[in-house]
C-alpha positions in Angstrom: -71.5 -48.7 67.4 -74.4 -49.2 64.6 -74.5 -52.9 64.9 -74.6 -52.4 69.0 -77.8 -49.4 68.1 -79.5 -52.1 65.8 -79.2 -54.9 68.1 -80.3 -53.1 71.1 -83.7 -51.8 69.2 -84.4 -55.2 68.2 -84.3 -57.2 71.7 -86.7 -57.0 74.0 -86.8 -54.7 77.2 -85.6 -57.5 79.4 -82.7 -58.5 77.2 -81.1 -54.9 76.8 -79.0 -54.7 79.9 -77.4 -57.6 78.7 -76.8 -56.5 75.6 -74.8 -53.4 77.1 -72.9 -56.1 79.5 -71.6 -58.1 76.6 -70.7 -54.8 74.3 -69.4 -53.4 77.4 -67.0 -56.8 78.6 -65.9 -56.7 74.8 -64.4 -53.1 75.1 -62.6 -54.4 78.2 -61.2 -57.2 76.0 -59.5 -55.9 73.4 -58.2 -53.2 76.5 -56.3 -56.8 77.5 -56.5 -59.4 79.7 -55.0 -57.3 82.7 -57.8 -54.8 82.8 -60.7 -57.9 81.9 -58.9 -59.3 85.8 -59.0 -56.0 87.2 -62.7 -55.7 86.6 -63.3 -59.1 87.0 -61.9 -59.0 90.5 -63.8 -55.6 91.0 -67.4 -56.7 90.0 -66.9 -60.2 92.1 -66.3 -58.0 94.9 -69.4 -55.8 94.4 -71.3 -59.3 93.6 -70.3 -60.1 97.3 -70.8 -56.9 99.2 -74.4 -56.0 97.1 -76.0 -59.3 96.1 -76.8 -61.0 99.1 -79.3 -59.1 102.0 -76.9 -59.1 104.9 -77.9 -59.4 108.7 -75.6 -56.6 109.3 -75.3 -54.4 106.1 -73.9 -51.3 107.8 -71.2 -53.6 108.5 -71.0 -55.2 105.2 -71.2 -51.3 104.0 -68.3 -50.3 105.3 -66.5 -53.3 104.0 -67.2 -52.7 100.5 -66.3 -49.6 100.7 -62.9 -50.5 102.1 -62.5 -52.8 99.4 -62.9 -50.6 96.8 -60.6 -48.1 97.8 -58.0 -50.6 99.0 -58.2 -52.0 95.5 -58.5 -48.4 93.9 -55.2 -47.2 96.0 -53.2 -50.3 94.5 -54.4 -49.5 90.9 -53.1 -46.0 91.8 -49.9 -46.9 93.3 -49.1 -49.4 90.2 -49.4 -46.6 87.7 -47.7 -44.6 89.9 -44.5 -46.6 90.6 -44.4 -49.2 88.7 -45.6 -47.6 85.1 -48.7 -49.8 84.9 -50.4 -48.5 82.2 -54.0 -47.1 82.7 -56.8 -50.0 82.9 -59.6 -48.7 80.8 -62.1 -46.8 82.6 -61.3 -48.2 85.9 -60.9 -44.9 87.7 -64.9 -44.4 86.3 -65.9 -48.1 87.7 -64.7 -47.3 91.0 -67.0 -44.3 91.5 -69.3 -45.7 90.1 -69.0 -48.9 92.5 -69.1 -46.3 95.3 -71.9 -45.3 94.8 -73.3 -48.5 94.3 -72.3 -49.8 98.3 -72.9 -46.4 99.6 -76.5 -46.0 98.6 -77.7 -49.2 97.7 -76.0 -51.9 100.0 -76.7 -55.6 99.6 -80.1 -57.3 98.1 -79.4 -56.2 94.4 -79.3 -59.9 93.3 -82.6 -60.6 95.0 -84.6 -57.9 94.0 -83.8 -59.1 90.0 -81.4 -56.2 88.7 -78.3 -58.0 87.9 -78.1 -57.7 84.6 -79.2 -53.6 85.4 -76.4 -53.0 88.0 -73.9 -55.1 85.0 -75.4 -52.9 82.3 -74.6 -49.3 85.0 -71.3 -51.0 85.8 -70.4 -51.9 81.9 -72.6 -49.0 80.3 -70.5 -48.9 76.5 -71.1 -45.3 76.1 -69.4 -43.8 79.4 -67.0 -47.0 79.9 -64.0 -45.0 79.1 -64.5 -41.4 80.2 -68.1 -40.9 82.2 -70.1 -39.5 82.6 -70.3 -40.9 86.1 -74.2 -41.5 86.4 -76.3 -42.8 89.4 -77.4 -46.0 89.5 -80.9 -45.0 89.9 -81.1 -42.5 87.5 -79.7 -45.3 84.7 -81.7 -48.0 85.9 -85.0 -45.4 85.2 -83.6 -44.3 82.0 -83.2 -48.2 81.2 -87.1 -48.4 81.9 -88.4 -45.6 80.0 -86.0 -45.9 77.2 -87.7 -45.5 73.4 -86.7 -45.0 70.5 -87.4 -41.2 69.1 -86.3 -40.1 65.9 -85.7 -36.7 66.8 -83.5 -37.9 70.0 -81.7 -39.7 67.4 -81.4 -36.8 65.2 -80.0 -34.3 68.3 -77.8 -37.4 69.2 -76.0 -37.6 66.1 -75.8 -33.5 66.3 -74.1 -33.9 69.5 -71.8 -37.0 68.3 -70.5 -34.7 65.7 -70.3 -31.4 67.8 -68.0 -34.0 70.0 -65.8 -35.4 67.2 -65.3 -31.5 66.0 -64.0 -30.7 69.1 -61.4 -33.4 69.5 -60.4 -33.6 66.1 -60.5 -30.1 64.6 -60.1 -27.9 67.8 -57.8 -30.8 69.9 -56.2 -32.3 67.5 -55.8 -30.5 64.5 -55.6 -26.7 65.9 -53.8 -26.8 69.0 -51.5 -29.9 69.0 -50.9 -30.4 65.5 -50.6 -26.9 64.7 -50.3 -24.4 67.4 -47.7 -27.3 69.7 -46.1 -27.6 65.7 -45.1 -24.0 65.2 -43.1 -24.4 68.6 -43.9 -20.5 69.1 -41.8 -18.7 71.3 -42.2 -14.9 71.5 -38.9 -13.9 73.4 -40.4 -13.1 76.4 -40.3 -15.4 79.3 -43.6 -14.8 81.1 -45.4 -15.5 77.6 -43.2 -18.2 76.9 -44.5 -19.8 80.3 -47.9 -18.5 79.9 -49.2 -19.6 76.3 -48.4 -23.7 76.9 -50.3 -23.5 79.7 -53.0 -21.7 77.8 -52.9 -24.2 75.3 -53.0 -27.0 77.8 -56.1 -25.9 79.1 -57.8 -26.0 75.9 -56.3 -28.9 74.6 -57.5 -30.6 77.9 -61.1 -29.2 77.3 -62.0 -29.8 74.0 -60.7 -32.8 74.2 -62.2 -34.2 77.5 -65.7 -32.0 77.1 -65.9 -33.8 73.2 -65.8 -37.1 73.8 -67.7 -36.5 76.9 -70.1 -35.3 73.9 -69.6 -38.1 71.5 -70.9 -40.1 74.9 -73.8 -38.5 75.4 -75.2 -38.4 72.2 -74.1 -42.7 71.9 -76.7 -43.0 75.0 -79.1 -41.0 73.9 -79.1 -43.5 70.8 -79.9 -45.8 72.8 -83.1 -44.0 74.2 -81.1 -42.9 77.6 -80.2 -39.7 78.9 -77.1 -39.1 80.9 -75.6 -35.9 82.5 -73.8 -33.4 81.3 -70.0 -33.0 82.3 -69.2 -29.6 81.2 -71.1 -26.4 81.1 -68.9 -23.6 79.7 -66.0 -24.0 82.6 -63.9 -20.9 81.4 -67.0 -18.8 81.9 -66.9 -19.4 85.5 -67.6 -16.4 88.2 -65.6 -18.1 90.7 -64.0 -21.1 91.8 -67.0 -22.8 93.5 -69.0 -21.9 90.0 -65.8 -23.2 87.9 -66.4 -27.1 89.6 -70.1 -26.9 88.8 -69.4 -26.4 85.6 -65.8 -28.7 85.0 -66.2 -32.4 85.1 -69.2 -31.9 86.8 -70.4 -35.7 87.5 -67.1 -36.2 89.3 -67.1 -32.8 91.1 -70.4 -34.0 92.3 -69.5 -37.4 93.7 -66.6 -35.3 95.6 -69.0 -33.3 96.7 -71.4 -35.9 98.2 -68.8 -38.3 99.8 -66.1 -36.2 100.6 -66.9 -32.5 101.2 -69.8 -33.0 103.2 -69.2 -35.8 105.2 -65.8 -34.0 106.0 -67.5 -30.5 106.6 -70.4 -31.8 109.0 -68.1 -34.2 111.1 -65.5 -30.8 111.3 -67.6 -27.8 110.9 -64.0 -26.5 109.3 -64.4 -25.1 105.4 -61.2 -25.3 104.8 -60.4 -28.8 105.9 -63.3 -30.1 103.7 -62.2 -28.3 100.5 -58.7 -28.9 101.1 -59.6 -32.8 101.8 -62.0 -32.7 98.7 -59.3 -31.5 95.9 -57.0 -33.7 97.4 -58.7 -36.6 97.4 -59.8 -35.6 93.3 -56.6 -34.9 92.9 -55.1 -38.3 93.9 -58.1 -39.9 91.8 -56.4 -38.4 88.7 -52.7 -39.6 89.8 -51.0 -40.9 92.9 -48.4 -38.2 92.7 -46.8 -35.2 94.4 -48.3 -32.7 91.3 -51.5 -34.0 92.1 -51.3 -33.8 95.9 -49.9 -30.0 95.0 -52.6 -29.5 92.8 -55.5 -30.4 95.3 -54.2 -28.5 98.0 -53.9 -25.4 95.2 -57.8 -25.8 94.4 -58.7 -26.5 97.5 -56.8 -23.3 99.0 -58.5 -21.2 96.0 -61.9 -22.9 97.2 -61.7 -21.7 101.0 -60.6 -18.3 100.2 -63.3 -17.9 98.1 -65.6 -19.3 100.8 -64.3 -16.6 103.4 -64.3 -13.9 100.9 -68.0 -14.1 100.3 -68.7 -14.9 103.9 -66.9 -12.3 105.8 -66.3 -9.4 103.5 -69.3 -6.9 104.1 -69.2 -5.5 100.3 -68.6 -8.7 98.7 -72.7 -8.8 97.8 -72.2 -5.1 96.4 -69.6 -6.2 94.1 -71.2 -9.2 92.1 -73.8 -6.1 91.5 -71.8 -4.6 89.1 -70.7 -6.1 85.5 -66.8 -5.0 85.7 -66.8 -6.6 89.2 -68.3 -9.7 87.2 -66.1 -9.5 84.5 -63.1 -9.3 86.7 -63.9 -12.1 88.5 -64.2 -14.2 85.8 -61.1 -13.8 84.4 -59.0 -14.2 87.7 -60.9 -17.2 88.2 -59.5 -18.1 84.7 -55.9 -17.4 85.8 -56.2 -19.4 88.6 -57.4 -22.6 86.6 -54.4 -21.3 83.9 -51.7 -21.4 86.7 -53.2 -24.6 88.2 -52.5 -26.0 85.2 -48.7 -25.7 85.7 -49.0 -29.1 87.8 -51.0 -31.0 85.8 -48.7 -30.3 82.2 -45.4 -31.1 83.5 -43.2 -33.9 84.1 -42.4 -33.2 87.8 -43.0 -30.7 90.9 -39.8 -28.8 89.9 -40.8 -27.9 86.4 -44.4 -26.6 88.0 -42.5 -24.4 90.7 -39.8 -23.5 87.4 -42.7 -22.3 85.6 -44.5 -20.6 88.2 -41.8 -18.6 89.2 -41.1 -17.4 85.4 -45.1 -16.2 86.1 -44.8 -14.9 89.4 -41.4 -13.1 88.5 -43.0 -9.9 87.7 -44.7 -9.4 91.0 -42.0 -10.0 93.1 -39.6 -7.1 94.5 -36.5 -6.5 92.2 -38.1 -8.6 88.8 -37.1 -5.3 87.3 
């Protein structure tokens, strides 16, 4: 990392994007071979579809974006059934190429950004975990980017405010010591209850920290990139918990999913449903995953019709109880949703949420 800083400050504007390509193709190597073909066979296609102007490029469009989920669905199915382990930040790539077709097209090559759209594609920071950026918004922040002492200083702030996080509050507090104590309190709903818990924030520190460590490695470079978290557990709702959770990914759900699903339907629930699933089977190609989106996506309709139709709902977010209670069934939700995600199969989740839901069932006493 200081060698790629020092580097970068010493080459000229033009050769920068370069730069970021060759640091970026070198992460990919030392991933292995396997993934270097993956993105190799990725980028030629996006070399194809974006770098000549095509007579037809709503045509050509459509093709790319085929492509890319073809090729994305038989990444997924390979992990999925055949154990193939995860190609380094492939899952990110193929957003990220999305975007690319879908609101650039063809003509990159001509208009002289091919070593910008390599740079977006290859970006060293956000290779492995995002944040998923906009190919615009990099290529500007590429432009203007210059080197500022105190961005420098708040970037190494935020580097360290990352590492904390994964190391002290991921690592060293809840798996090495909370999962090492192998608590169990001798009651069954807490027994069920705490791992999931401690999932949660395992999951967050862990994902929201080097999501920092990210951030602050771009802004050494002199380049700004969005935030992915922004206090999720503080959520007032479920719509508010996937502004705040992931957020660059929510985002590109929202954009070529939800809404393209919710104006062609004019159905709410169809395009939440179709949203969390497809988000869902972004993370895995599995049935926890496909059980997971539907849960979300459920949570995300009612929510919908609950503010929509029910007269007093307005009233309510009035008052700070109201508020408070919202925000920690909101909470609960994400807990119990988390019952998918941390186990092996669909019949441990349904195990553990009937342990939870035990106690408001008739008879459970």
């Amino acid at each position: 990392m200081p060698i790629l800083v020092v580097l970068y400050w010493r080459l000229p504007a033009s050769g920068r994007p370069w730069l970021l390509v060759a640091a970026g193709g070198a992460l990919l190597w030392h991933d292995g071979w396997t993934s270097v073909a993956a993105w190799s066979a990725l980028l030629a296609w996006l070399a194809f579809i974006c770098g000549p102007q095509w007579r037809r490029p709503a045509l050509m469009q459509t093709l790319g974006l085929a492509g890319v989920l073809l090729a994305f669905l038989a990444y997924q199915y390979a992990k999925a059934s055949h154990g193939l382990a995860a190609y380094l930040g492939y899952a990110f790539v193929s957003l990220k190429a999305w975007h690319l077709i879908a609101e650039h097209g063809g003509g990159i090559a001509r208009e002289g950004r091919t070593g910008t759209t390599l740079g977006y594609l290859l970006f060293p920071p956000t290779l492995a975990v995002g944040p998923v950026q906009r190919y615009e918004a990099f290529r500007l922040e590429l432009l203007r980017a210059r080197w500022d002492r105190q961005l420098a200083s708040l970037a190494l702030q935020r580097m360290l405010y990352g590492y904390c996080k994964v190391v002290l509050l991921a690592g060293y507090l809840v798996s090495a010591k909370l999962n090492g104590l192998n608590l169990s309190t001798g009651h069954a709903w807490l027994d069920a209850y705490l791992p999931l818990l401690g999932y949660g924030l395992n999951l967050y520190w862990q994902f929201s920290g080097y999501c920092d460590i990210a951030i602050g490695f771009a802004a050494l470079l002199g380049m700004r990139v969005p935030e992915n978290f922004h206090f999720p557990f503080a959520a007032r709702n479920l719509s508010d918990f996937w502004r705040r959770w992931h957020i660059t990914v929510s985002e590109w759900c929202r954009d070529f999913v939800f809404r393209p699903l919710l104006t062609r339907t004019r159905q709410y629930l169809f395009a939440s449903l179709g949203s969390m699933i497809v988000l869902g089977l972004w993370h895995e190609l599995s049935p926890r995953y496909l059980a997971w989106g539907l849960f979300h996506g459920a949570g995300l309709a009612i929510v919908h019709l609950w503010g929509k139709h029910m007269p007093w709902a307005e009233q309510l977010r009035r008052y700070a109880l109201w508020r408070a209670f919202s925000c920690f069934l909101t909470l609960q939700f994400v807990i119990l949703s988390f019952a998918l995600t941390s186990t092996a199969d669909l019949h441990a989740a349904w195990a553990c949420l009937a342990v939870l839901f035990a106690p408001l069932l008739p008879g459970s006493y």
